[in-house]
N, C-alpha and C positions, 0 to 999 in steps of 0.2 A: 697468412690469410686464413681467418678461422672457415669452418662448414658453414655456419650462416652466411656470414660474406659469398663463398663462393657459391651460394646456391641462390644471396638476392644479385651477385652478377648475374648469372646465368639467366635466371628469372626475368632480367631485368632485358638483355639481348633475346632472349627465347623469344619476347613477346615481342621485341623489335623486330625479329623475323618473322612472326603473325604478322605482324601487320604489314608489315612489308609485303610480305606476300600476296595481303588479302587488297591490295591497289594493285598488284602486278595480275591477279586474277580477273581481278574485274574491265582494268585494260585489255587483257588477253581474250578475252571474255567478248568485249566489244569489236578488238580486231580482229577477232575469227568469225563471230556469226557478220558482222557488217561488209567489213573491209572484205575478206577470205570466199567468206561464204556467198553475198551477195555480190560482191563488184566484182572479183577475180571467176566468181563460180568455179570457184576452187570445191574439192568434193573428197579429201581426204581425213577422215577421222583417226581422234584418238583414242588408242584404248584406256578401261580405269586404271590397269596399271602403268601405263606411263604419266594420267595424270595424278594418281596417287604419287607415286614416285619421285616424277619429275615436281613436284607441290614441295613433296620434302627437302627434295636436294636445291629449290629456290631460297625456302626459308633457312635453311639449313647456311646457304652463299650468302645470303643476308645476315643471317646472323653473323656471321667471320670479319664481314666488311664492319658491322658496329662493332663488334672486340675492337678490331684490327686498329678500325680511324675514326672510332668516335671517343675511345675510352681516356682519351689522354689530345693532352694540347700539343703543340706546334714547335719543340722546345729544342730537338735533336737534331737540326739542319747540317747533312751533309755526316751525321754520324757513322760509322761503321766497321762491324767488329769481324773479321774475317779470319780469328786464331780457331782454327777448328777444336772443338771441344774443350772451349777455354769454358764457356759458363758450366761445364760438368766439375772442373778442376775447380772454381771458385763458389760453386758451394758446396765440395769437397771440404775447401779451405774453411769457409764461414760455417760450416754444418747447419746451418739454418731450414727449419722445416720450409719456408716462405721462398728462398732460392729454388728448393726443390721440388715444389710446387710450379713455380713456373717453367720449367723445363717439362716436368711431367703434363700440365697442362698445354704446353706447346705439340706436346706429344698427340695427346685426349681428343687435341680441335680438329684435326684430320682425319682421327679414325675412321666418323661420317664420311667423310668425301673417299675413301678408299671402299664403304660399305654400301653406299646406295652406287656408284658408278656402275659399275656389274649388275644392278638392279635397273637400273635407267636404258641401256645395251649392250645386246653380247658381246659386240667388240670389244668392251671393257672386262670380258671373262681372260683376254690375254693379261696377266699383267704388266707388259711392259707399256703396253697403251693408258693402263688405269698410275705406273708410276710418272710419264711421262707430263700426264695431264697433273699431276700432286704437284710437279719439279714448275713443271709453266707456273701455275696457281700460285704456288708460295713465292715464287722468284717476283711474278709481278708485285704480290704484297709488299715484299722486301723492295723494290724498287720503287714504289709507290710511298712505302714509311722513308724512304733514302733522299725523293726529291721534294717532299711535302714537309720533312722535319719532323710529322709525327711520330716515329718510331725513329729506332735503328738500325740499318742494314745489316743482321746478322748471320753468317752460315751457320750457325746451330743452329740457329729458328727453321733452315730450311734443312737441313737434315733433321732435326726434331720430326718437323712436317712432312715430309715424306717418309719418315718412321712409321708415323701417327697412317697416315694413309696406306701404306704396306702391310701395320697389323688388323686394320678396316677391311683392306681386301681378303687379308688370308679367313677373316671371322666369316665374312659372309659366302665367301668360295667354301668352305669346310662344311657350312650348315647346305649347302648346294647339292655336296657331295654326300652330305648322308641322305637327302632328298632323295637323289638316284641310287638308285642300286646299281652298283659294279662292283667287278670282283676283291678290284686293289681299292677300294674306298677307304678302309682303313688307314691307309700309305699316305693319301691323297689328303687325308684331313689332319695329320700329324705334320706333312708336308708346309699347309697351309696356314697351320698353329703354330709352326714352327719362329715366326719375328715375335710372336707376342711372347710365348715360349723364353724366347734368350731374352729378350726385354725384361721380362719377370723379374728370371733368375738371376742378370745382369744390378738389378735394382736390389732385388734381397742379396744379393753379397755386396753390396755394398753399404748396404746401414748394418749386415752381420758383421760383417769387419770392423767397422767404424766401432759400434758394441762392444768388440771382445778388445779393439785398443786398450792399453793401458793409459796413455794420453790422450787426449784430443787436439785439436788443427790449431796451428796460428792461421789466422784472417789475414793477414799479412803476408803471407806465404806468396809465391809468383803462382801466375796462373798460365801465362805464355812465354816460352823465354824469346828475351829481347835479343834481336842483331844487333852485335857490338862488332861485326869486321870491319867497318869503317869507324870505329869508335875510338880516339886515343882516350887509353885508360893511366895515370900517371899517380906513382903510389904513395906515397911521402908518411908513412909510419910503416915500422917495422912489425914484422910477423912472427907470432909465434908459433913453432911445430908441433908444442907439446898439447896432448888431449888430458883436458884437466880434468875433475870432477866438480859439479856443483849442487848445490840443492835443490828441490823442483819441493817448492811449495804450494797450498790447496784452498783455495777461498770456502767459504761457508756457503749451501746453496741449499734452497728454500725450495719445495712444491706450492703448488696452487695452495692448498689447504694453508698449511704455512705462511705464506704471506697474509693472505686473509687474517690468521691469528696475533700475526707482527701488527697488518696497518690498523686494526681495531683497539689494541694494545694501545699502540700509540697514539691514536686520536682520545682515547678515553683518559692517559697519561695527561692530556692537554685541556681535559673537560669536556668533548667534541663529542657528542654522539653518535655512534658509530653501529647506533641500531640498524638501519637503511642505507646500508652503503649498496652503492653502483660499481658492479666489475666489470672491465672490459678485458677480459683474458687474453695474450697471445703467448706466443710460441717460447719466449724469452722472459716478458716480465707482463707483470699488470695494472691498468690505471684503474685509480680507486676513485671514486666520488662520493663526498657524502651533499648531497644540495640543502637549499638553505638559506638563508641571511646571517652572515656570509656561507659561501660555497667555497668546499676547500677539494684540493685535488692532491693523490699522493700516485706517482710513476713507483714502480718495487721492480727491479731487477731479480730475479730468481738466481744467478750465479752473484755470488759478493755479498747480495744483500742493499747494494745501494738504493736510494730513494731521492727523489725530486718532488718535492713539499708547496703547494702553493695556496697559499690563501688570498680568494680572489676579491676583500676588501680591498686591495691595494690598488684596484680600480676605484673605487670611490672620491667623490669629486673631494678637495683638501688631503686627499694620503697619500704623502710623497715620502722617500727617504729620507733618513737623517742620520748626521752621522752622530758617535756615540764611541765612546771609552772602552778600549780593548776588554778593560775587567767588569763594567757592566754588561757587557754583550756576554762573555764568557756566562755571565748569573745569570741572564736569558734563557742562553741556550741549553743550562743545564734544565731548563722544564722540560726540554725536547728532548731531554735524558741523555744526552750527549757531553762527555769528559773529553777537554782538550788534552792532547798527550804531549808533555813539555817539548818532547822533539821536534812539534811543531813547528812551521817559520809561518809568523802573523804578515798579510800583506793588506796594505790600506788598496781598494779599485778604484769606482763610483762611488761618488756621493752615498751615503750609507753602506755599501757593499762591501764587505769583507770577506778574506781565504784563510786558512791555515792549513798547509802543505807539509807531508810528509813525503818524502824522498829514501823509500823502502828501507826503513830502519829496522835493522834487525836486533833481536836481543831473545837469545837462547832458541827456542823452535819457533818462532813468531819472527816474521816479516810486517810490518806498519808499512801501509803507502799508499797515496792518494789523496784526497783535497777532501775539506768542507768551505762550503761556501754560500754564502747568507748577506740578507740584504734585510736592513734594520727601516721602520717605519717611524713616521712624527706621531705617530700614536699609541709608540713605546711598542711594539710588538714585531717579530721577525713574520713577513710575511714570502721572503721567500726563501725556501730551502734547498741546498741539492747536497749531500752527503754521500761521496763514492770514498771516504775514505776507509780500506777494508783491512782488516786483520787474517794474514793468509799461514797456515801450519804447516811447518817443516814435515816433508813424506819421506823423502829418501834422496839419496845422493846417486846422482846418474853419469855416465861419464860424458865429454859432449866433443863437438869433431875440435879439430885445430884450426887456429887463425889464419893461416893458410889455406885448408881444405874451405874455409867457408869463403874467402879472397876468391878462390879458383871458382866457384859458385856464380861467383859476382859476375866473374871476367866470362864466364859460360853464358850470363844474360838472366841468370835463374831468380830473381827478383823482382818485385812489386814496383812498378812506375808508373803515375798516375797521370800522365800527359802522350799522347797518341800521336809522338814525333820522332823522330830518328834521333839520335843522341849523336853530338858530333864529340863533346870530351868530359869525361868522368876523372876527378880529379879526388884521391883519399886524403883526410886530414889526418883521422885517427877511428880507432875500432875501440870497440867497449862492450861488456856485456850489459847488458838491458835484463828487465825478465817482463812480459806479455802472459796475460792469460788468455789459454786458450778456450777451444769450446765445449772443454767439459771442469772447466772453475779452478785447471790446474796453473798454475803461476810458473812460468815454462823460462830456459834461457835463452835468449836468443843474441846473434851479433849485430850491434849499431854501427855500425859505417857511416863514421859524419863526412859528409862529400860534397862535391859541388859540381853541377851537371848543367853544362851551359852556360854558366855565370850563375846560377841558384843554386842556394843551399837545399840541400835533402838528403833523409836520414833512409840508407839503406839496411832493409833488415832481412837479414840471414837466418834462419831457424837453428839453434845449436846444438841442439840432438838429430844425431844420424835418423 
């Protein structure tokens, strides 16, 4: 999520909490001087600071509930993830700025509600009164995303949120504490700074580390390890003890600037003007647009180099696929500057659609692998592209664990399974090494474990560097 986005979110619920507000005011408004004032002859006022205050922390509750239940549809019924600190471990795994964004963010949304409580009444100056109200608050959100399907129920979210509202308290008790003078205030506001403090520091050694890695993450990696004691696990290939060595090769990876320099390149390659292109930048790669008659769109992946090509003539009423001759497509595609490399395997799809697949062919320091794939047009032109096939360069040879050590792994639960059900039998056909790039462009080994769990096939993957 780039800072635009996250500043027209906000903007966008900020003002949702105006307004909100500004009907709960004018209700408030009419039931005190009407109702309160006149019919109860009620005779208890407010001060400006509770309704200052108490103003914020409505718009403030307002706003949380649009985040919470307006941002998103009905989709999750009955979801819920209750591996504690599993979503820190998976965008551990993904390294993705956008994972860890919304964890940080989950953090951010509380602050408020641990800052103005204490502001609202002293009772809130204890904090186990001001943690207790954070634990209710969230837990009902959590319960509310759980039987509505809007969200889903997870304990990070609420320990996130009661983070979030713990380093709100200590910011606002700290600036308290210098307000009064006392002797130990010093003590007291170190005390107080003390979660945002470890929060910090806990967040910068963890992208410092990540940094000074030599490699980066398989996305693949497990995130919570599964119960397998009721699990029959039955092995039917043999293990090997030995820790072998293998290659860890390194894709091509592109900056912002860089890209921009490739997809200009290649639009002009093609004739395309590519004076007024439109970027829409994220964290990983970026969509190009150049608009027009026709409007063409290019995806550019920053690690690899890949692109997804699409010229949206192919909308046009009469432009449909056609198919066409291996070796005139081939003359095609060389406009698009692109050499099939004989190791190819040519596969006919859809009606015009064609692949040529490389299955990590190596030859000296170079690793070949991954697909092109194109869809041919009745008006002789390829309109759509998607080209992940990468050329990745031998770095070094690393030693990696044993077929065994990685087996034992499996049988510990320490694996990626993408269905949120007990496993009753895990059955091994065969092990293989695979290689995965991870998330710094390095082309890593990892072990495939072709298996069958439940009566379904699936491929378990092992990380094969310790």
């Amino acid at each position: 999520m780039r800072i635009h986005e996250l500043l027209y979110f906000f903007k966008t619920y900020f003002l949702f909490g105006v307004m909100g507000l500004i009907i709960l005011a004018l209700l408030g408004t009419l039931g005190y001087f009407v109702i309160y004032k006149r019919i109860l002859k009620g005779n208890k006022k407010f001060s400006k600071k509770q309704i200052i205050f108490g103003s914020l922390f409505i718009a403030y509750i307002i706003m949380v509930f649009g985040v919470t239940f307006l941002s998103r549809g009905s989709h999750f019924q009955g979801s819920m993830n209750i591996h504690f600190l599993s979503s820190y471990r998976d965008a551990w795994n993904s390294f993705s700025l956008r994972s860890w964004q919304f964890i940080i963010l989950n953090i951010f949304m509380f602050v408020p509600f641990g800052f103005l409580l204490p502001l609202l009444h002293k009772r809130f100056h204890k904090i186990y009164n001001t943690l207790i109200a954070a634990l209710l608050f969230t837990i009902f959100i959590e319960l509310f995303q759980l039987i509505t399907g809007i969200g889903i129920f997870e304990l990070d979210d609420i320990f996130n949120n009661v983070l979030g509202a713990l380093i709100g308290y200590g910011i606002i008790m700290a600036l308290l504490s210098v307000i009064k003078s006392s002797k130990s205030k010093g003590l007291k506001v170190i005390g107080f700074l003390l979660p945002l403090i470890i929060t910090l520091v806990v967040f910068i050694s963890i992208f410092t580390y990540y940094g000074n890695k030599e490699f980066g993450n398989i996305p693949q990696s497990y995130i919570y390890k599964i119960n397998l004691k009721n699990t029959n696990i039955e092995l039917n290939a043999s293990l090997n003890e030995n820790k072998d060595s293998v290659p860890i090769y390194k894709a091509p990876t592109y900056t912002k600037d860089g890209s921009i320099q490739w997809v200009s390149e290649f639009f002009n390659s093609l004739g395309i003007d590519a004076s007024n292109l439109e970027i829409d930048a994220y964290n990983d790669n970026s969509l190009f647009w150049r608009r027009g008659e026709p409007t063409y769109s290019i995806w550019f992946d920053y690690v690899g180099g890949s692109y997804r090509f699409t010229d949206f003539s192919r909308f046009d009423d009469g432009t449909e696929p056609m198919n066409i001759e291996e070796e005139s497509l081939i003359d095609t595609l060389s406009d698009f500057g692109i050499r099939i490399p004989k190791e190819a395997e040519f596969i006919t799809q859809d009606k015009g659609s064609y692949q040529w697949k490389v299955d990590k062919f190596v030859e000296g320091d170079t690793l070949l692998d991954g697909a092109i794939t194109c869809t041919y047009f009745n008006d002789n032109t390829i309109k759509e592209l998607n080209n992940n096939l990468i050329t990745y360069k031998r770095i070094k040879e690393v030693s990696i664990k044993s077929e065994k050590e990685a087996f034992e792994e499996l049988a510990s639960g320490k694996f990626r399974y993408y269905y949120d059900k007990n496993i009753k039998d895990i059955t091994i056909e065969d092990i293989s090494i695979e290689y995965m790039m991870d998330t710094k462009g390095f082309y890593q080994p990892v072990y495939s474990f072709t298996s069958i769990i439940d009566g379904n096939e699936y491929s378990i993957i092992i990380p094969a560097i310790n």
